[in-house]
C-alpha positions, 0 to 999 in steps of 0.5 A: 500500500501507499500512504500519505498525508492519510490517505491510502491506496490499496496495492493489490487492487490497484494493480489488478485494476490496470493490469486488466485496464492498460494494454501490457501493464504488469505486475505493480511493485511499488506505489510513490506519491510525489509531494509536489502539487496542491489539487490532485494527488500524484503517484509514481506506479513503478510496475514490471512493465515499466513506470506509469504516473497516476493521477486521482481526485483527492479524497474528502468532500471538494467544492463543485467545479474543482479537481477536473480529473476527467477534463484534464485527461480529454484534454491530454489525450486531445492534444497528442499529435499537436505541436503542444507536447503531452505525457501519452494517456492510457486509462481514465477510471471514473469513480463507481469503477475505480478501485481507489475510490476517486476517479483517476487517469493513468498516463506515460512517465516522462523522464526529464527535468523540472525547474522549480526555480524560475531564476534556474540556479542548477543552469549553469550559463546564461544562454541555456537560461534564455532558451529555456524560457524561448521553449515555455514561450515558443509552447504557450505561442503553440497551446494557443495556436491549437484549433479547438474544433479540429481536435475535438474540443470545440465544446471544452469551454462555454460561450461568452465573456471569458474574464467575466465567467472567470472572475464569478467563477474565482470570486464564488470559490474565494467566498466558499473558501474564505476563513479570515477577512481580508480587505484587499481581495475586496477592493481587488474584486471590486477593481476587476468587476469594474475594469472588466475589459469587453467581449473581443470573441477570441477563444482558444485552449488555455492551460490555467497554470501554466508555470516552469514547474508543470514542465519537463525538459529534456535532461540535455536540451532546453526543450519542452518533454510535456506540459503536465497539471491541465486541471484548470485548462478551458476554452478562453482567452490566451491573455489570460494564460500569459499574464499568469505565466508574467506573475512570475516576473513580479513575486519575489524569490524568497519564502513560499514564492519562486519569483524573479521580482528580486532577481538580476534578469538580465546577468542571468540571461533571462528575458524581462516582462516585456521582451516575453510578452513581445516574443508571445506577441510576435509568434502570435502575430499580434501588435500588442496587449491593451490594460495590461494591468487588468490580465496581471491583476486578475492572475494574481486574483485568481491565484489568490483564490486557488490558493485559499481553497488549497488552505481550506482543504488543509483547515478540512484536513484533506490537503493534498501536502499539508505542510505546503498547503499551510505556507501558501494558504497564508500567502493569499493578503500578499497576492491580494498586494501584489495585484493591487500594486499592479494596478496602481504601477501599471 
């Protein structure tokens, strides 16, 4: 068995499951859960057949539009063959089959490295450090290259105002997931509702969390292997995806945030805001961003409200990594800051 964070997984079970779910699958050895992440629990399956990742709703009551195993699996199986790169799936289990009591998919492990420092100390010259963050740049350009109806998801997200479902959406979970008042996510909220910027009609996929920790590069190459965590993938607005992504440009690298608001970019070789965000623009043959400072604000808001409900799980008893849970969940009045000065600097 499996155990973490009090939660169990049964071997045995398991393992029968897959062996008579996935083509060639045999013979599981050992269950390992990875302690990164805050939704959905993760586990490494090492079998005689070979490694396999796992990925399962968390266990406990969860609120109503969170944790889309199902989702995340569509739309990884959609994207194989695209120029977006994605773990291969094998097996999505829903939760009346599964035999760990939470829907869950199996996909390939794919073996690489993960930056968790955006500022990538273990790189060890600056021109490898540009062409990584050329890589994150030239796959977000991709993602949002990718024509929904031709694979499948022309039905992935609902019609109408992106930024307006999105903020209801974040500000509802603030709200079912808020335990202390905190002034600034008001005032943040109320900025947004009415900042709202009008319906252009774009919509393409968009990946929710796209950061350099859910990818894996290849061990002696900047490329991209697989972009991993999809749970919060939609059809919406890609502006929305590259101001989460410049958030990092403007946390500070210490405590619980990995940021480059405190680092020498250019000593580093590492592109500042604006060059990336005119490298997006030139790959998606755009001639600029009109109210940044809205896209940056609202990312921050939504972070924010991720964040709470990973500090609700944690005050339920049900986080996915307790301890981290904690630090970030305390985290959320800085993000509110950080947004709010966004606003203000511009």
């Amino acid at each position: 068995m499996a155990e973490a964070s009090g939660e169990t997984l049964d071997q045995e079970a398991l393992g029968a499951y897959l062996e008579a779910a996935i083509d060639g699958f045999e013979g599981l050895e050992r269950i390992v859960k990875f302690q990164s992440g805050q939704s959905n629990p993760t586990y490494r399956l090492d079998a005689a057949s070979g490694t396999y990742v796992l990925r399962a709703k968390p266990p406990g009551r969860l609120l109503k539009s969170a944790h889309q195993i199902e989702r995340e699996y569509r739309v990884m199986a959609a994207l194989a063959g695209t120029d977006v790169p994605v773990a291969g799936m094998l097996h999505l289990s829903d939760e009346a089959a599964s035999p760990i009591g939470r829907a869950f998919f199996v996909m390939e492990h794919v073996d690489g490295r993960i930056f968790w420092d955006p500022a990538l100390p273990e790189v060890a010259d600056a021109s490898t450090r540009g062409a990584i963050y050329d890589a994150m740049n030239r796959v977000l350009a991709a993602i949002h290259s990718v024509d929904p109806e031709a694979v499948g998801l022309a039905d992935f997200g609902r019609p109408g105002n992106y930024f307006a479902r999105q903020l209801a959406r974040w500000t509802d979970q603030w709200r079912q997931s808020k335990i202390d008042e905190i002034p600034d996510m008001e005032r943040l909220i109320a900025w947004l509702e009415e900042h709202l910027p009008p319906d252009d009609g774009v919509a393409a996929l968009v990946h929710g969390d796209y950061r350099l920790d859910n990818m894996i590069f290849a061990v002696d190459e900047p490329k991209i292997l697989a972009v991993l965590d999809w749970e919060l993938s939609t059809l919406g607005h890609p502006l929305a995806d590259l101001a989460y992504q410049c958030m990092q440009w403007r946390l500070p690298n210490l405590g619980a945030f990995k940021g480059l608001g405190s680092i020498d970019r250019a000593e580093r070789g590492i592109p500042t805001e604006a060059q990336y965000v005119s490298s997006y623009c030139e790959r998606r043959g755009l001639s600029g961003v009109d109210d940044w400072r809205f896209y940056l604000a609202f990312s921050f808001f939504r972070l924010a409200a991720i964040l709470q409900g990973v500090f609700k799980r944690y005050a339920d008893g049900n986080a996915s990594n307790p301890e981290k849970a904690q630090v970030y969940g305390r985290k959320v009045p800085e993000l509110a800051r950080l947004a709010l000065e966004a606003i203000d600097r511009g």
